[in-house]
C-alpha positions as CSV (number, residue, x, y, z in Angstrom):
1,X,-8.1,7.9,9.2
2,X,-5.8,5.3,9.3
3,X,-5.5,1.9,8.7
4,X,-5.3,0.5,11.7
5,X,-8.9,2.0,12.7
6,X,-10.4,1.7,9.2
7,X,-9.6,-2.2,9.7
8,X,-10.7,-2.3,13.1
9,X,-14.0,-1.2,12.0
10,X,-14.8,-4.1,9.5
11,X,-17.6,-6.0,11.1
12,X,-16.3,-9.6,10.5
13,X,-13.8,-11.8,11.7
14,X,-10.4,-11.0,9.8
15,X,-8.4,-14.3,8.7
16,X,-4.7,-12.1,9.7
17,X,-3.7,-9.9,12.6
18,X,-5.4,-6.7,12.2
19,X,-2.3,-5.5,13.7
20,X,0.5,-6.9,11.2
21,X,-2.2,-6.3,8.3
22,X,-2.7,-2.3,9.0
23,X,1.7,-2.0,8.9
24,X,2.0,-3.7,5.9
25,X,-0.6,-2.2,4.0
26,X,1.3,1.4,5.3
27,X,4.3,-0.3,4.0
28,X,2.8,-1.3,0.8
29,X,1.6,2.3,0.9
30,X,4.8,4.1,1.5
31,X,7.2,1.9,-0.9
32,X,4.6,3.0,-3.5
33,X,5.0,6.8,-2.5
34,X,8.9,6.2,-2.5
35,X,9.1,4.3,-5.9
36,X,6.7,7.0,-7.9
37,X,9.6,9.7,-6.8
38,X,12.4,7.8,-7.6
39,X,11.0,7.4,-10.7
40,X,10.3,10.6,-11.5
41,X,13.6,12.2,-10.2
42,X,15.6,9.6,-12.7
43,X,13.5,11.0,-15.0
44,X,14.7,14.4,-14.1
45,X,18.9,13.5,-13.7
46,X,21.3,14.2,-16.5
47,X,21.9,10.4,-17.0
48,X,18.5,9.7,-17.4
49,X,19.4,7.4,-20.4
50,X,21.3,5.4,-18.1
51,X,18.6,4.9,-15.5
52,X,16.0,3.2,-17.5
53,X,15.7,0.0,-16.1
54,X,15.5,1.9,-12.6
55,X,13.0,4.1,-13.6
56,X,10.9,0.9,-15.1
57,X,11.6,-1.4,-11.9
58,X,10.3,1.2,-9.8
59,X,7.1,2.2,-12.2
60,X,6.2,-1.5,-11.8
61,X,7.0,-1.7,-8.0
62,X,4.8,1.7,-7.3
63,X,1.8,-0.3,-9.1
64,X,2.3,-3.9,-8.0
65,X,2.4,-2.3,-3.7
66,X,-0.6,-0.1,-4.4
67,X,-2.5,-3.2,-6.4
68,X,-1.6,-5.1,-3.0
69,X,-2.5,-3.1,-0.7
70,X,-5.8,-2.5,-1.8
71,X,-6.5,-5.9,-2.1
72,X,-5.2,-6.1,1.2
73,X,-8.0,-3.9,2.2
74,X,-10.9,-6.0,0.9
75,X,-11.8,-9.0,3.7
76,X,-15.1,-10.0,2.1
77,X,-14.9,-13.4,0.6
78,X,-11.1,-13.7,1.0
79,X,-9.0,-15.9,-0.8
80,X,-5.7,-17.3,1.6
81,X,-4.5,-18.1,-2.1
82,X,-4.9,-14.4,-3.8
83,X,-3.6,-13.2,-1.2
84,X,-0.4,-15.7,-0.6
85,X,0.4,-14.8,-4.1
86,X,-0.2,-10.9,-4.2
87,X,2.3,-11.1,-1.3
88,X,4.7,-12.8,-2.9
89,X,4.6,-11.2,-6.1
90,X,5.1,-8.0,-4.2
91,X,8.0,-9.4,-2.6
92,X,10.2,-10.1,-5.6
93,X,9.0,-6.7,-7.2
94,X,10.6,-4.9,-4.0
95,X,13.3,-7.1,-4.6
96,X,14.3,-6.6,-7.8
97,X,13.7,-2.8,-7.2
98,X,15.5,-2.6,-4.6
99,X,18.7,-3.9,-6.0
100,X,18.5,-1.8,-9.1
101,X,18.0,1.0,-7.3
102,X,21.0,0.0,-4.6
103,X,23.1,-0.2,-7.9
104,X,22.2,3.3,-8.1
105,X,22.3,4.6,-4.8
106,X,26.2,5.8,-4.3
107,X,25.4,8.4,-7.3
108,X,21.5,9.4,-6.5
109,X,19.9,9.5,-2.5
110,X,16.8,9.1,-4.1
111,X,17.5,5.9,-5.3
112,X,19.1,4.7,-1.9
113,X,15.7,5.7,-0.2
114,X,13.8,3.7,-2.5
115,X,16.2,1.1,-2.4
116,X,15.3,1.0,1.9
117,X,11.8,1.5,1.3
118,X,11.7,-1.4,-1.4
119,X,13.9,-3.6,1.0
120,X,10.9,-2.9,3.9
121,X,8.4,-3.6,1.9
122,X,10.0,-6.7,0.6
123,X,10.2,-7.6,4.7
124,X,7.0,-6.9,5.3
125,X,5.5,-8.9,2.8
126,X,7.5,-12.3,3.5
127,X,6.2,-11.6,7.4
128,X,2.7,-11.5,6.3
129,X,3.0,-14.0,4.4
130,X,4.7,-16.3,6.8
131,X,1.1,-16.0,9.0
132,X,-1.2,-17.1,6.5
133,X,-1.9,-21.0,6.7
């Protein structure tokens, strides 16, 4: 099922476009999937010394998206003000992942696909966030 008809079934009013809501939750969803394998194939590269802080950056990414995204899920009793700051806490996460893993990116392609995952996630969250009032 996906998200845009698992949110279109909630029976309540929902304080953000169901629309805009549904993408970024995929968003959140997919920089998650895309961090986890970054992750692991530093883990499996030669230098893998030289890509901790990668692999780190993009452990705490993968968990900060999915954390948000679930939450993102739950409308019952919602909280502007969890929410605001979920969002923005993801957005400097995909930040800061993203430009370690652009740092990377000339030397591994899974690092420059994270690094444009992380950089659309990081978009997607300042947009949500800019319709919350």
């Amino acid at each position: 099922m996906t998200t845009t008809a698992m949110l279109e079934t909630y029976p309540q009013s929902i304080n953000l476009d169901r629309t805009k809501l549904a993408e970024t939750i995929d968003t959140l969803n997919a920089c998650s999937e895309a961090c986890t394998a970054c992750a692991d194939a530093c883990l499996s590269e030669d230098t893998v010394a030289e890509l901790t802080k990668c692999i780190r950056t993009n452990l705490d990414c993968a968990d900060i998206c999915t954390t948000t995204a679930r939450i993102l899920s739950r409308h019952t009793g919602y909280d502007a003000n969890i929410t605001r700051t979920l969002l923005e806490a993801c957005a400097t996460a995909c930040k800061a992942c993203g430009d370690e893993c652009a740092r990377h990116a000339d030397m591994h392609e899974h690092c420059r696909i994270c690094a444009e995952a992380c950089r659309s996630c990081e978009q997607a969250c300042r947009d949500l966030l800019a319709t919350i009032s």
